[in-house]
N, C-alpha and C positions, 0 to 999 in steps of 0.2 A: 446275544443280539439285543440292540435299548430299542423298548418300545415305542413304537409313534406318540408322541403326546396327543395328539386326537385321541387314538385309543384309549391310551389310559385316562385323557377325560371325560371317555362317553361310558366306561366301565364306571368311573366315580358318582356320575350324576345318576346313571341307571337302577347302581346300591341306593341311592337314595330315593331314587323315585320307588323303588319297591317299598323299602323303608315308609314311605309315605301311604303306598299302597294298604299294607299292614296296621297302619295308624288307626287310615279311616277303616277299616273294617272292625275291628278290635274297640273303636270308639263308641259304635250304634248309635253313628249319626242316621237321621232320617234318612230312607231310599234317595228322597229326590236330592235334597243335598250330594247324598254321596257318590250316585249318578255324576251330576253335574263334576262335579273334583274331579273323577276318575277320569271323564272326558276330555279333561284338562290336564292331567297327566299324561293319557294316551299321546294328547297334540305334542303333549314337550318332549317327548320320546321320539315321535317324529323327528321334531325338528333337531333334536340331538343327532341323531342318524343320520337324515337328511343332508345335513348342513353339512358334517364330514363327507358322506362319499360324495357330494357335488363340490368341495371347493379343493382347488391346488394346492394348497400352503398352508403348515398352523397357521402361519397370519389370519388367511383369508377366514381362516374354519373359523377362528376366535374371534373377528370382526362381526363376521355374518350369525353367530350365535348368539352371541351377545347383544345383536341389535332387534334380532327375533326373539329373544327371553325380556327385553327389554319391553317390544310392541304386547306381547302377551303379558306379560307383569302389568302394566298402563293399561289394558281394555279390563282385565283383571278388578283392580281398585277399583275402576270406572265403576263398574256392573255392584258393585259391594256397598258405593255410596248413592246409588240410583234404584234401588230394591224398591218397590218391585218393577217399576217404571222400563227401567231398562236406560242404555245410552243414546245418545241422540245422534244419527248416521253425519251428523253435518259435523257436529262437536268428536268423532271420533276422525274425521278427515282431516280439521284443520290442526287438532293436535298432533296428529301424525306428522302431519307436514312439516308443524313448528318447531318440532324434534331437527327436523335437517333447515332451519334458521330459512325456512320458505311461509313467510306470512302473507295469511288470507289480507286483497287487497292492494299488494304489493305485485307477487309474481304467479300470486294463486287466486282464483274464484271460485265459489262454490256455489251450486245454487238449486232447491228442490224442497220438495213439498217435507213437512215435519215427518220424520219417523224416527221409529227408536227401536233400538234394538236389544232383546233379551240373550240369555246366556246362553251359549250355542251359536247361535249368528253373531254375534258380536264377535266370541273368538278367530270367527272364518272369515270375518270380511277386516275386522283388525287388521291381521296375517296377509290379503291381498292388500289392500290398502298399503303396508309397510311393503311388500316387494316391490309394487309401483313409484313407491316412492326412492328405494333405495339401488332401484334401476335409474330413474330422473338423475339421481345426484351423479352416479357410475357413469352415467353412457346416455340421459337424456337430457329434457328442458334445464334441469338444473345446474348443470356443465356450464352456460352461461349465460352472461348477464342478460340478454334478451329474451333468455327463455321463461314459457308460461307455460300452465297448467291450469288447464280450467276443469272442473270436476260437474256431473250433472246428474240428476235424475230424475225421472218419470214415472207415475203409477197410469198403467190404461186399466179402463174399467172393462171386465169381459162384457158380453151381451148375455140377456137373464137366462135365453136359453140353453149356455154353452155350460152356467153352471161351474163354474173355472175361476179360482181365486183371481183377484188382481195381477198383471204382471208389473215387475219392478223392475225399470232399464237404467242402471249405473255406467255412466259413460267420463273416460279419465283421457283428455286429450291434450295433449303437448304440441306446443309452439314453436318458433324461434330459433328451430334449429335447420340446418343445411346438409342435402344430400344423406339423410342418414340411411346407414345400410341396410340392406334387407335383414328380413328375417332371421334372428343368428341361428346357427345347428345346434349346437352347445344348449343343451335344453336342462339347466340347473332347477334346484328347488323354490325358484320362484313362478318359475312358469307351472311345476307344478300345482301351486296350493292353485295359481290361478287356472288351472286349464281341469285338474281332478278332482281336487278339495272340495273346490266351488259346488261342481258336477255331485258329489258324492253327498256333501253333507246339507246344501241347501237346492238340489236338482234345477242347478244355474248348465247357461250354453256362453260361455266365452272364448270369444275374439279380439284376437291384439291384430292389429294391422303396425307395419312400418311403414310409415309413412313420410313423405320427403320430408316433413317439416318437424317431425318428431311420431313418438307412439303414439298409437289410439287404442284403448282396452274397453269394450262392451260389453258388460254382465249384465243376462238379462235371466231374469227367475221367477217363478209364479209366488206371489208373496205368501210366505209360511208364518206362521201361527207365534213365529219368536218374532216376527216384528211388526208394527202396530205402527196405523196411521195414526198423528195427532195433531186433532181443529184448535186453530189462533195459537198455535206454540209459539213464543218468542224466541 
């Protein structure tokens, strides 16, 4: 019996990510470095597995892979030439976007206070950021020519006595569109990163609403220690 090419490309990448596994150990890179890689392997493993059992067809498994090793590769470099600063949540949104030929200005707005994000948040809101985006082009605002996306967010300050970090409210709302259907069933790995990922790795609560005119996605998180407000950024 010939093997599924899924299979035997998530057995290939897996040799290798152990392979990789082995490297850093063997190398006596510092903890936090090696930390940090490992966590970044764990996600590509993820998304290796992920990606196959959620899509129908080699096509689809090879598109959706490759567009997700692609999003992680890009916040990747990002986070490498921003040491120790970290990336900047606006500049990791509009390059996301401009990957599917949707420029800030044109069919995209973005607009919120400077933050930036170190390693760890960066790779989790990267990863939501590209499903949002790569549902737009499939099935939302960016199917057609009148559609928008406006991206936003907000820090509220707690009260002194609550004692409770900042909350960060990320709101990703789509335009332009008619009659769109509800809610789908079909619950693939994008909804994951965005409904458990979120939950799991930065103790975010989101909600996507369907809404007639397009989707509306809310992440809302109490601000963690990878990401950092910054005064007069350009």
């Amino acid at each position: 019996m010939n093997q599924d090419p899924r299979d035997a490309r998530i057995e290939e990448l897996e040799a290798e990510n152990r392979r990789l596994r082995r490297f850093l150990d063997e190398k006596g890179l510092p903890a936090e470095l090696r930390h940090k890689v490992r966590n970044t392997l764990s996600m590509l493993r993820a998304i290796i597995r992920r990606s196959a059992e959620t899509s129908d067809s080699v096509e689809t498994y090879v598109a959706h892979l490759d567009g997700r090793a692609d999003a992680l590769a890009r916040v990747l470099n990002a986070l490498m030439r921003s040491v120790p600063e970290g990336i900047s949540l606006h500049s990791l949104v509009a390059d996301e976007l401009l990957v599917h030929l949707a420029r800030e200005g044109e069919q995209v707005a973005i607009a919120g206070p400077s933050l930036r994000l170190r390693s760890g948040a960066a790779e989790v809101f990267a990863m939501a950021v590209h499903e949002l985006a790569v549902n737009a082009v499939e099935h939302g605002a960016l199917t057609v020519p009148q559609g928008h996306i406006r991206v936003t967010w907000t820090l509220s300050s707690p009260t002194e006595a609550s004692g409770s970090p900042p909350k960060l409210t990320f709101i990703w709302e789509e335009s332009g569109l008619e009659d769109v259907a509800p809610s789908p069933t079909h619950r693939g790995f994008g909804f994951e990163v965005l409904e458990r990922s979120l939950r799991y790795e930065l103790k975010a609560d989101t909600d996507l609403t369907f809404e007639p005119h397009g989707l509306r996605c809310t992440i809302s998180l109490p601000l963690p220690s990878q990401i950092t407000v910054v005064e007069d950024e350009e």
